[in-house]
C-alpha positions, 0 to 999 in steps of 0.5 A: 495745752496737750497732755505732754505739756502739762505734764513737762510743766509738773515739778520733775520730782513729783512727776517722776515718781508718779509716772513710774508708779503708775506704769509699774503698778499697771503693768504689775496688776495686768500680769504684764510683768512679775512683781517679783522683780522690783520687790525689795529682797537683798539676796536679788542683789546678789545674782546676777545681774543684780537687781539694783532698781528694786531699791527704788521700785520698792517703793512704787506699786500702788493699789490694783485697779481704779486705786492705781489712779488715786495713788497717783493723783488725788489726796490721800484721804480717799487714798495714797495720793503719790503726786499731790503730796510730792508735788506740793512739797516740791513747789511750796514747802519753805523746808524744800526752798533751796535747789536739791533739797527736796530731792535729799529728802526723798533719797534720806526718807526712802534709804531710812525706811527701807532699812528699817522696814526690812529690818522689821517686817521682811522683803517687801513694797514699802509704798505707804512709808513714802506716803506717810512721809510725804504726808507727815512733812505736808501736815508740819507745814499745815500746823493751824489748818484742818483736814477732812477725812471721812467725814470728819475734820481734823487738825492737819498734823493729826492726819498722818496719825489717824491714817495710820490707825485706820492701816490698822484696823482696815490692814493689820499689823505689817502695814501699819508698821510700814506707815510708822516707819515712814512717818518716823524716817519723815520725823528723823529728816525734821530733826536733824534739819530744823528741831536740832539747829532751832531748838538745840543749839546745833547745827544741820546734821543733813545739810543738801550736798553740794554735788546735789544742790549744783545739779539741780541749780542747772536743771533749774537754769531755763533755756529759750530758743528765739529767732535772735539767739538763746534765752537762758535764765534762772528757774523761778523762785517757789511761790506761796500757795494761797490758802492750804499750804501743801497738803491736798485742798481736796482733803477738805472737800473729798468724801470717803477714802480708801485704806493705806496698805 
């Protein structure tokens, strides 16, 4: 299998933001193009042309260096690991299993954590609070399961938490804030789609709309050319992983990591 089919073959979601974290970062950290255009500050909003793209490029620079592929692949106990959380996710979590779901989630998570992260600490890369997202979703559907971070094994709905902390001892403050501010975005999507109908009585507040649900029902629609004519079925339904659930099963094995921030 060459590279561009395997990589065709990862969730469309996952692949996309890990792509385009890794050529922005890369190009972003060899001085190829300024930072300056995708940080998130409104008043670039303004002029024109506006620039519109940094809502989601804000959330895109990884670590420089060598910390630009662990970003993008690998747990984030050795550091922000951008594809194996989302991927996981995409594929496996019971909270994503209908067409669109996944993707509100992301739109819900970033739009949350942009607002709040300006709000508090300033124009900015907000990277870490989609992480601390993603990994704090990964960490409710783990509940039972344990985590290694360091050296040290956990209960998987710790890890977010004890990232967090680490941000700050390892980082500061600012950092620190942003993590929270993910994990708090992540923690709100909980609520309003399964705490509040489950435990309260009421109903989802954040239901996947129905523009969003019918285009990801067709990307799903599989296509297949043959010599007699054109295959067309539905995508398949998501599988259960064996064993980790969603979070990274190198959580458990990986040694030392590096901070978020």
């Amino acid at each position: 299998m060459s590279a561009l089919e395997y990589w065709r073959q990862c969730p469309p979601i996952s692949r996309t933001i890990a792509t385009s974290a890794a050529v922005m970062s890369i190009l972003i950290h060899t001085k190829m193009i300024s930072y300056v255009h995708f940080v998130f500050y409104p008043p670039f909003l303004m002029k024109l042309p506006p620039n519109i793209w940094s809502i989601a490029t804000c959330f895109l620079l990884t670590g420089s260096g060598f910390q630009i592929i662990m970003d993008t692949y690998f747990s984030l106990a050795d550091s922000r690991a951008v594809y194996t959380y989302s991927a996981k996710l995409e594929t496996t979590s019971p909270k994503f299993s209908q067409p669109g779901d996944f993707f509100t989630y992301i739109l819900f998570v970033c739009f949350t954590s942009l607002g709040l992260c300006y709000l508090i600490t300033g124009p900015g890369f907000y990277t870490s609070a989609l992480i601390l997202a993603l990994c704090y979703t990964g960490s409710q559907d783990s509940r039972g399961q344990m985590a290694t971070l360091y050296v040290v094994t956990i209960p998987a709905q710790w890890m977010p938490y004890c990232l967090i902390l680490m941000t700050w001892v390892m980082a500061g403050t600012t950092p620190a804030i942003v993590s929270l501010i993910g994990l708090m975005s992540a923690h709100l999507h909980l609520f309003l789609t399964k705490l509040w109908p489950e435990f309260g009585g009421g109903r989802n507040l954040l239901p996947t709309p129905g523009f969003i649900r019918r285009m990801w029902e067709a990307k799903q629609t599989t296509v297949t050319n043959r010599g007699y004519g054109t295959a067309i079925a539905p995508g398949r339904p998501k599988s259960a992983e064996q064993g980790s659930g969603p979070l990274p099963d190198s959580w458990k094995s990986r040694g030392s990591g590096h901070r978020l921030g």
